[in-house]
Each structure stands twice: as structure tokens, then as C-alpha cells.
C-alpha positions as CSV (number, residue, x, y, z in Angstrom):
1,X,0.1,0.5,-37.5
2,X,-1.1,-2.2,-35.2
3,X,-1.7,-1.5,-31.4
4,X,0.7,-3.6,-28.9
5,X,-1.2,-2.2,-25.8
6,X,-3.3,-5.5,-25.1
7,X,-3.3,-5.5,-21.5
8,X,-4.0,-3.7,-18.2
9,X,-1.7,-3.7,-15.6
10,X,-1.3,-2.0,-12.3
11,X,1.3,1.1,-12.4
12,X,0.6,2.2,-9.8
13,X,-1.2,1.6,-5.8
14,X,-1.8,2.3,-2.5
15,X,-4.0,0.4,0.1
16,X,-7.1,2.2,1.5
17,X,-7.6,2.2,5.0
18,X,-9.0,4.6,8.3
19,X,-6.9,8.1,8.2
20,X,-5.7,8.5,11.9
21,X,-9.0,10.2,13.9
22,X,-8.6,13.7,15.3
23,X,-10.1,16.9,16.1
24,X,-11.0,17.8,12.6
25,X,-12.2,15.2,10.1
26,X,-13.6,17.2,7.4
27,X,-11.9,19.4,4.4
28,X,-13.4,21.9,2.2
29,X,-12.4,24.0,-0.7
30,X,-9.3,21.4,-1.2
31,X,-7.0,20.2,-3.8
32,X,-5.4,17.1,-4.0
33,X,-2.5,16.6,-6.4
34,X,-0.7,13.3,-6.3
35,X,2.5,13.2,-9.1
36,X,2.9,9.5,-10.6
37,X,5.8,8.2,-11.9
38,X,5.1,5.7,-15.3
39,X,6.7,2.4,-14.9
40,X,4.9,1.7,-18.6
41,X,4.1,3.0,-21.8
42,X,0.6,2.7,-22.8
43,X,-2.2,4.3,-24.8
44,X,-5.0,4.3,-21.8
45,X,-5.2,5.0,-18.2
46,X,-8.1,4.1,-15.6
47,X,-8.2,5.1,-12.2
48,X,-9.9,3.9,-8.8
49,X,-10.7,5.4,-6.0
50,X,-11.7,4.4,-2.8
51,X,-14.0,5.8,0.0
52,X,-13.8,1.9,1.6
53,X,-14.0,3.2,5.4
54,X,-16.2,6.1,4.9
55,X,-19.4,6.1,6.3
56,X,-20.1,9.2,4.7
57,X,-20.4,9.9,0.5
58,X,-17.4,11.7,-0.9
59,X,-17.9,13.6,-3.5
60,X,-15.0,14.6,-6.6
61,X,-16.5,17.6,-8.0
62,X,-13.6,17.4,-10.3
63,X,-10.9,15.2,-11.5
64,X,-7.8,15.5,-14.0
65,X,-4.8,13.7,-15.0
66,X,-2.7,16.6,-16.3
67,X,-5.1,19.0,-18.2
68,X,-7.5,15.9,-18.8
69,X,-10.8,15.3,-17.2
70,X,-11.5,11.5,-15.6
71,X,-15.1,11.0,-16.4
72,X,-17.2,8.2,-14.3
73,X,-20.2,7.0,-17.0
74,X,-19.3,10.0,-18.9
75,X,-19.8,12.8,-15.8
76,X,-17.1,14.8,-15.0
77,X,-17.6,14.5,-11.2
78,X,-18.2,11.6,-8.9
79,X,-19.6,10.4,-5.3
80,X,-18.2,7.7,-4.1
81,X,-20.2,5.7,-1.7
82,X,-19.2,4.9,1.7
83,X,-17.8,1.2,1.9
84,X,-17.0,1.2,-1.7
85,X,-14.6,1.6,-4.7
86,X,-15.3,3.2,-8.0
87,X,-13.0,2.9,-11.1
88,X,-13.0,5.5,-13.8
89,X,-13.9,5.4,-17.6
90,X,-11.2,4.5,-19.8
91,X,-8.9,7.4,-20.2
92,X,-7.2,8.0,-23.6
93,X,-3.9,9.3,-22.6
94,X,-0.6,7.8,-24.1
95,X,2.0,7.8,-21.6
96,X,5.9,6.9,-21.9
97,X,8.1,5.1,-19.3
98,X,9.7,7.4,-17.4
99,X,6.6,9.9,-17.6
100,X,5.5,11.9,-14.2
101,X,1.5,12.4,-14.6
102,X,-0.5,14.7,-12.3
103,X,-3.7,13.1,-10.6
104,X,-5.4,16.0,-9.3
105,X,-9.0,16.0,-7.8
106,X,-11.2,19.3,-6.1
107,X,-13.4,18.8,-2.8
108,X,-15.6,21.8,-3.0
109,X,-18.0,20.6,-0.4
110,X,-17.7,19.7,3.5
111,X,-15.9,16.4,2.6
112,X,-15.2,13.5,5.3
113,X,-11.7,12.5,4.8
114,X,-12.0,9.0,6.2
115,X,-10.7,7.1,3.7
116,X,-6.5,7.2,3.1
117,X,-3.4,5.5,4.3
118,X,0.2,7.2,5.2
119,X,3.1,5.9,2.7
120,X,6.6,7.0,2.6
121,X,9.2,6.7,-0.3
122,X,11.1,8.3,-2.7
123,X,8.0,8.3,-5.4
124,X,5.8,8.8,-2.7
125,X,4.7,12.3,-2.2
126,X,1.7,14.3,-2.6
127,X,0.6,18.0,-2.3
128,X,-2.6,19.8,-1.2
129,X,-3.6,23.2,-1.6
130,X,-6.5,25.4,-0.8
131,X,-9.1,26.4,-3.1
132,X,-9.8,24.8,-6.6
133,X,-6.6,24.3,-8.7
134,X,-7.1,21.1,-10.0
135,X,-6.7,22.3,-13.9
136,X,-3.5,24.5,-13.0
137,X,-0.4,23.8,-14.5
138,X,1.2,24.1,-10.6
139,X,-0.6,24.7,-7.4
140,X,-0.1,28.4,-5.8
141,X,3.3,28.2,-3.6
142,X,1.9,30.0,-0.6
143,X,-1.5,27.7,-0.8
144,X,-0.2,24.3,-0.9
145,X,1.6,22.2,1.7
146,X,3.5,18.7,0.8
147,X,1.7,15.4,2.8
148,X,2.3,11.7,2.4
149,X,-1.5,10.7,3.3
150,X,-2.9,9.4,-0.1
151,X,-6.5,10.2,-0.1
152,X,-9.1,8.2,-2.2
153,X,-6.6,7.4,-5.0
154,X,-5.9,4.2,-4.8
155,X,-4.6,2.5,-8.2
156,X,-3.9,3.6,-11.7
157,X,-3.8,0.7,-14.6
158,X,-2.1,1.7,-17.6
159,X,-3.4,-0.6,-21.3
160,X,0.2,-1.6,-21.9
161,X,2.1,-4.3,-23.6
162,X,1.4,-8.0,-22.7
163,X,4.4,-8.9,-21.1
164,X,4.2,-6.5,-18.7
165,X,3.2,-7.1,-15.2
166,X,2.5,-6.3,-11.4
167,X,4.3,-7.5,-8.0
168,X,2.0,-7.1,-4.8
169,X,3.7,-5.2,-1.7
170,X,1.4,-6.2,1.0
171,X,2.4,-5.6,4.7
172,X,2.2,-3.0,7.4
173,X,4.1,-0.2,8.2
174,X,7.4,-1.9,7.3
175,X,6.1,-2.0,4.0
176,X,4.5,1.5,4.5
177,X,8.2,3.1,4.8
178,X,10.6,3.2,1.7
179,X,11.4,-0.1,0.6
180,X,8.7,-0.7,-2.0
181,X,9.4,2.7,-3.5
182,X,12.9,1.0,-3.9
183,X,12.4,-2.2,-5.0
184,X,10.4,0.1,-7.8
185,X,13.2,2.3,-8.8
186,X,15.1,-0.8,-9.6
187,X,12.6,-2.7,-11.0
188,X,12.4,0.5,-13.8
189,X,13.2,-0.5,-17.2
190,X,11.8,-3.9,-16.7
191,X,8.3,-5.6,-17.0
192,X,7.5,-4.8,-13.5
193,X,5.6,-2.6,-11.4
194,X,5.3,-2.5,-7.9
195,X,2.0,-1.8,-6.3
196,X,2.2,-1.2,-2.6
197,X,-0.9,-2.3,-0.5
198,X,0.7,-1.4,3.1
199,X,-1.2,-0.3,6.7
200,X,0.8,0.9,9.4
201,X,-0.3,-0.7,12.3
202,X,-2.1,-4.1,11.0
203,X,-2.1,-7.4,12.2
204,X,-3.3,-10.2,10.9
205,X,-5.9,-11.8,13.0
206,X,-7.6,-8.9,14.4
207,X,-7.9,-5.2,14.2
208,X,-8.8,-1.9,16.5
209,X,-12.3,-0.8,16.5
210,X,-11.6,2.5,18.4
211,X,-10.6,5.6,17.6
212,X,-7.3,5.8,19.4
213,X,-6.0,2.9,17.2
214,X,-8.8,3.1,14.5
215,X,-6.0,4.4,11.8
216,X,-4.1,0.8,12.5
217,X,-6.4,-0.7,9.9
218,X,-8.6,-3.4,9.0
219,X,-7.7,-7.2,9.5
220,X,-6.2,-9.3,7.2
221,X,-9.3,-11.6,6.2
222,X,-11.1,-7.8,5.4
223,X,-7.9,-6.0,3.9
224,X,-6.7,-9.1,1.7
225,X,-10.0,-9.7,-1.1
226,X,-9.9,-5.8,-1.4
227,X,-6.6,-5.1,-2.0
228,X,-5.8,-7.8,-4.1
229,X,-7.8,-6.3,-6.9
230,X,-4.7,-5.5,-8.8
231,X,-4.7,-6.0,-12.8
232,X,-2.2,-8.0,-14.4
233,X,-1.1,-9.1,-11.1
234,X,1.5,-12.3,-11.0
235,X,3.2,-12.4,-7.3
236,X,2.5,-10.9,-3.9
237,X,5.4,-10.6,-1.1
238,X,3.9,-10.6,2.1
239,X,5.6,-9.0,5.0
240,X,3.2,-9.2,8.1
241,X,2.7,-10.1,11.5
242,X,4.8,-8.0,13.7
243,X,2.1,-6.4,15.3
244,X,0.1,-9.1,16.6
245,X,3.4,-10.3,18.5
246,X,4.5,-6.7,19.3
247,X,0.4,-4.9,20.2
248,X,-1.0,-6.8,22.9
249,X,0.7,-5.5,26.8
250,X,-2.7,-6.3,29.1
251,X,-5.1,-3.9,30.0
252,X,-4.0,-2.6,33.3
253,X,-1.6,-1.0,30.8
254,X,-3.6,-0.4,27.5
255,X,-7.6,-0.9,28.0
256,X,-7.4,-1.5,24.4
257,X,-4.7,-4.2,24.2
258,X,-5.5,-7.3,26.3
259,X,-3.4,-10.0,26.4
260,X,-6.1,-12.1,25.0
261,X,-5.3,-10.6,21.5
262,X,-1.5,-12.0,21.7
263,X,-2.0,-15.1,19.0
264,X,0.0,-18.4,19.2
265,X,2.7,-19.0,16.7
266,X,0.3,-21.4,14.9
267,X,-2.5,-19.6,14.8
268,X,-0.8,-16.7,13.2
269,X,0.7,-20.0,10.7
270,X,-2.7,-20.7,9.7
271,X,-3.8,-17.0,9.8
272,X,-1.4,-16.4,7.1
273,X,-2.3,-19.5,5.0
274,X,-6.0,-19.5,5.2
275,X,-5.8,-15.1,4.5
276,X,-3.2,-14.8,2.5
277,X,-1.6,-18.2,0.7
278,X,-4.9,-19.9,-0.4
279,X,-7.0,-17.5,-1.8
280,X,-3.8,-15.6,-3.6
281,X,-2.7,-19.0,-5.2
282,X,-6.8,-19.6,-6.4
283,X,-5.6,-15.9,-8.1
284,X,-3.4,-17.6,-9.9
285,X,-0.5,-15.9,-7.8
286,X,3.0,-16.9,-6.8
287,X,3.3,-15.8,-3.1
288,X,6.7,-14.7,-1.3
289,X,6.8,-14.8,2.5
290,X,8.9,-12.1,4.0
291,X,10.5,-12.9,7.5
292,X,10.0,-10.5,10.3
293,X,12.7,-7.6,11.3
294,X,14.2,-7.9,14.3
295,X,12.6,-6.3,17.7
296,X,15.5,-5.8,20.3
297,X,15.2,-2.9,21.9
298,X,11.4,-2.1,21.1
299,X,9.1,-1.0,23.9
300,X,7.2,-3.9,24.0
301,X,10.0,-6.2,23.4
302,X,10.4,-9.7,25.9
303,X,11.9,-12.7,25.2
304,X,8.5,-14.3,25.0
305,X,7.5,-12.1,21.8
306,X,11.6,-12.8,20.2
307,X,10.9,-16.6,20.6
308,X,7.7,-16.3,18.5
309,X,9.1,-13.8,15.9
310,X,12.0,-16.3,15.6
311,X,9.9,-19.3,15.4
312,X,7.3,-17.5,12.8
313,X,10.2,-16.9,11.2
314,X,11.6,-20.6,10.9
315,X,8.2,-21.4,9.1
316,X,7.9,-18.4,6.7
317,X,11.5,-19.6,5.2
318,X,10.9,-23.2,5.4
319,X,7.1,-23.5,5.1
320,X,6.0,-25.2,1.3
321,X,3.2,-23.4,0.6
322,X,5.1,-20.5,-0.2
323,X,7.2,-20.1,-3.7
324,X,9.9,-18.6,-2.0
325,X,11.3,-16.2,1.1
326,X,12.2,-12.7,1.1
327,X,14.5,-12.7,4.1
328,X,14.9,-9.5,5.2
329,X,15.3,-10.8,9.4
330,X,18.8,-12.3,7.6
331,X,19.7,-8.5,5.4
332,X,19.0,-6.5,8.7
333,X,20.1,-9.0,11.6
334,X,22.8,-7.2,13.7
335,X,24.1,-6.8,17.3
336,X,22.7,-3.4,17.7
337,X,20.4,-2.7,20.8
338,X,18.0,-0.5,18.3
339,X,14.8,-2.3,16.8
340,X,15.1,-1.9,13.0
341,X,11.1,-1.4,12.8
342,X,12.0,1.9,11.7
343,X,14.8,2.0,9.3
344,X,16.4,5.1,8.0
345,X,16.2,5.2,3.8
346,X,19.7,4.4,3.1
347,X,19.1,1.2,5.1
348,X,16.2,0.6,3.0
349,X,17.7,1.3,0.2
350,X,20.4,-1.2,0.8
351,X,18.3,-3.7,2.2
352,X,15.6,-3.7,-1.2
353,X,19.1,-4.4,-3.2
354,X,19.7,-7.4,-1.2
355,X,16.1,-9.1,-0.9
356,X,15.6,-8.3,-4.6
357,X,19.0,-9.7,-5.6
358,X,19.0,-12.7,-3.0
359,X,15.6,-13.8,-3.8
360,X,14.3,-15.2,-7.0
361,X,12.5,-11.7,-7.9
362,X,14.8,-10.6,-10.3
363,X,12.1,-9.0,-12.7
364,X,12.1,-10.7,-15.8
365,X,11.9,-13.8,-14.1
366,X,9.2,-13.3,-12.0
């Protein structure tokens, strides 16, 4: 019987970034199990992770999907140098739509935990546990706590059928919360995944360098080559630019947030074509512009910062360079005095239905 699995395609993924820095940045004797839903069937799996803002070598003294080893070059463990990213052998292991696999990896040794980024989301859930249970069928109850950081693994490619393929999530922590989780759960069935490449706290033109706001990320012209490493990738939706309106307050109030940081309206136009737009369309890639949510009501909110959002806004649906807009400003807009940066999940929920059905995204159209 011939094999239809011709291609690789993203199933699954998270953006690497700085893990937020306290007291204790080091783990041990750890366990790290992260359950994966399968968008796709498909005969082989591969597997990256990510140790892009260590500065230290991490090292996977083990690494399984369910009861199978991921080998690197054939070894069963692997470092993974600071500033880098290291993908897997290929992995036979057929896998169904619908499927929940296991990714489970041991830290024996002191282990700097650098490297990770904080998701949210219905299929977005991990577990850790102390001591070495990477091969166990489930993870001792009294051992293991649940967390949504997502260390090291950052994207699984399944060899799947040709027509399949991948939609980019890329933003901050708007697209950190639910709503990519969503926009998977009704993309399943189809011939899309959704791979979520999402920092809380970026901005576009610049980034912390401290450790109070060193978890905020890395910059878009940094983040953007990186994370658009995404196999059979066809479209990216980008949502960002909130912060570099929302951040900056002067530094008789934040000696890390000068107003000089606060961007014009068309520098953060150009920041997003010259980033984002131009080198995703030399991918090959239809881009989406998303609009920014509404920011009555936030701490940092003046009218100064609304007239920019509004007029960022204006461009992001009208611009040309984009294929389309996402407008979730329009899905969300109300008279409420609370910001709707932080959106409970049933307002996700309802607002992923109406992007996905008002915009041109319906998957097998895409």
C-alpha cells in the first residue's frame, strides 16, 4: 500500500522566550510532561527544542513520546546549547487525528530553566513532577503539580498528508491567553493547525534587558526569523503592538520605562512591515493583521495612547500589504469601563468564532 504521508507540517508550537527571573532559577531531579493533542494523522513525528535564551547548556538526560525514546544523531539524551535550537531524529510513531501524545523529558542534573514562555488555553497544560518518571505510564499524584510554563519544547511536526497545513499565531500576551487554543479546536477536522508563537509582554521595536521585565521577551526583529521556522507553514496572523503604546510612563515613575521608548504611530507602521510583512511574504506567506483590543480603563491608559491604538488600527485594516484583517478591536468593542487585555475564556471563546467566521480564514480556504 502506498504512503500518503509526503509532507511535514507543524502540529504543534509554542514560542521560546526568558522564563520570568526569580529567586531560584535552577531545577533538579525533574520531570517534564507536556500532553499534545494531534490535529493530523501521520506516520513520523520530530521534535525541537529550544534553549534560545540560555546562557547555560541544558541537558535532556532523557526524552520520550509515550513509551518511545527521541533520539538526537542516534543518543538517547541531549545538550542543548545556549542560544540555540535542536530538532530531533525522525521519530517513527503513527499517530491518528484526535490522538493525545505524551512528551515527557528528565532533568537529572542542576538544570538552568531559562528558556520557556507562559501559554494559557484549553490544550494548553503541562505537568511536572519530582524525580525521574519520564517512561511511566502517569506521573506519581502526590509528586507532580500542573503548570502552564512550556519549557524547551517548542514544536512538534508530524509527516502527514500534503494538503495539510499550518496557520502562525504570533503576538503577545493576547495571543498568549486562550484564543489560539480556540481557533484550534475549531479548526479540528480540517487541514489546519494552529501553531502559537506568543510572548506576554513584547513589543515590537524594542525589548527589556533587565531582570524585572526580562520575561517580556525579545523584539520583534529577534523573535520574528526564529519563530517563523514552522513547517508547512501558509499564513501568519499577527496581533501586536499594544505594548509599545501601553509600556513606556517616564522614569520618575518606572527607571526602566522612559518615555523615549513610546514609538510614533509610523514607526510602529514600518516596524511591522519591515519585521513582520516583508520577510513573511519572501516566505511565501499570506499575512493577516489583527487590530488592537481596546485599552479604557487600563492603568496606563490616556487619550494620547487611544488616539494611537485607534489610528494603528485604521492602517492594520486598511493597509495593502496585508491579505486581509482579523478585527478583533470591532468583536470586542463595547461601552464597558474594563480593558479587554484580559478576557475571560468564554469571551475568547466567542470572540475566536467571530474573527474566524468574519475573516477569510475559514480553513480549507486558507
Amino acid at each position: 500500500m502506498m504512503n500518503t504521508d509526503k509532507k511535514w507540517v507543524a502540529c504543534w508550537g509554542n514560542a521560546t522566550s526568558i522564563t520570568d527571573r526569580r529567586e531560584a532559577v535552577y531545577a533538579k531531579d525533574i520531570t517534564l510532561r507536556y500532553p499534545v493533542r494531534m490535529c493530523f494523522s501521520g506516520t513520523m513525528l520530530r521534535f525541537r527544542f529550544s534553549n534560545l535564551t540560555g546562557t547555560e547548556p541544558v541537558t535532556l538526560a532523557k526524552v520520550f513520546v509515550g513509551h518511545t525514546p527521541i533520539t538526537f544523531g542516534g543518543e538517547v539524551s541531549v545538550t542543548l546549547q545556549p542560544g540555540a535550537e535542536t530538532e530531533s531524529d525522525d521519530i517513527t510513531y503513527a499517530v491518528h487525528r484526535g490522538d493525545t501524545i505524551d512528551v515527557s523529558f528528565y532533568l537529572a542534573g542542576y538544570t538552568q530553566m531559562n528558556s520557556g514562555t507562559l501559554v494559557t488555553g484549553p490544550l494548553s497544560k503541562g505537568y511536572y513532577a519530582y524525580g525521574d518518571y519520564a517512561e511511566s505510564d502517569e506521573l506519581p499524584l502526590d509528586l507532580t503539580r500542573h503548570t502552564n510554563w512550556f519549557y524547551f519544547l517548542n514544536t512538534i511536526d508530524v509527516l502527514t498528508s500534503a494538503d495539510n497545513h499550518a496557520v502562525v499565531c504570533y503576538g503577545d500576551s493576547i495571543t498568549a491567553q486562550a484564543w489560539p487554543d480556540y481557533m484550534a479546536q475549531l479548526a479540528f477536522g480540517t487541514n489546519t493547525s494552529i501553531i502559537r508563537r506568543a510572548v506576554s509582554g513584547t513589543r515590537i521595536l524594542r525589548q527589556y534587558d533587565c531582570i524585572t521585565y526580562q520575561a517580556y521577551g525579545l523584539k520583534g526583529a529577534t523573535r520574528f526569523p526564529i519563530e517563523m521556522n514552522v513547517a508547512g507553514a501558509t499564513d501568519v496572523i499577527i496581533q501586536h503592538g499594544i505594548n509599545d503604546i501601553i509600556h513606556p510612563v517616564g522614569v520618575d515613575v518606572n527607571p526602566f520605562r522612559p518615555w523615549s521608548d513610546l514609538p510614533t504611530v509610523e514607526e510602529m507602521e514600518r516596524g511591522v512591515e519591515d519585521i513582520y510583512v516583508k520577510p513573511a511574504k519572501a516566505m511565501g506567506l499570506k499575512v493577516w493583521s489583527g487590530t488592537l483590543l481596546p485599552i479604557y480603563g487600563w492603568r496606563t491608559y490616556n487619550e494620547q495612547r487611544e488616539q494611537m491604538r485607534q489610528t494603528f488600527n485604521e492602517w492594520l485594516r486598511t493597509s495593502p500589504i496585508f491579505d486581509g484583517c482579523i478585527d478583533f478591536d470591532a468583536v470586542v468593542r463595547s461601552n464597558t469601563t474594563k480593558p479587554w487585555l484580559r478576557l475571560p475564556s468564554t469571551r475568547w471563546y466567542a470572540l475566536c468564532r467571530a474573527t474566524t467566521m468574519r475573516s477569510i480564514l475559514i480553513y480549507n480556504k486558507v
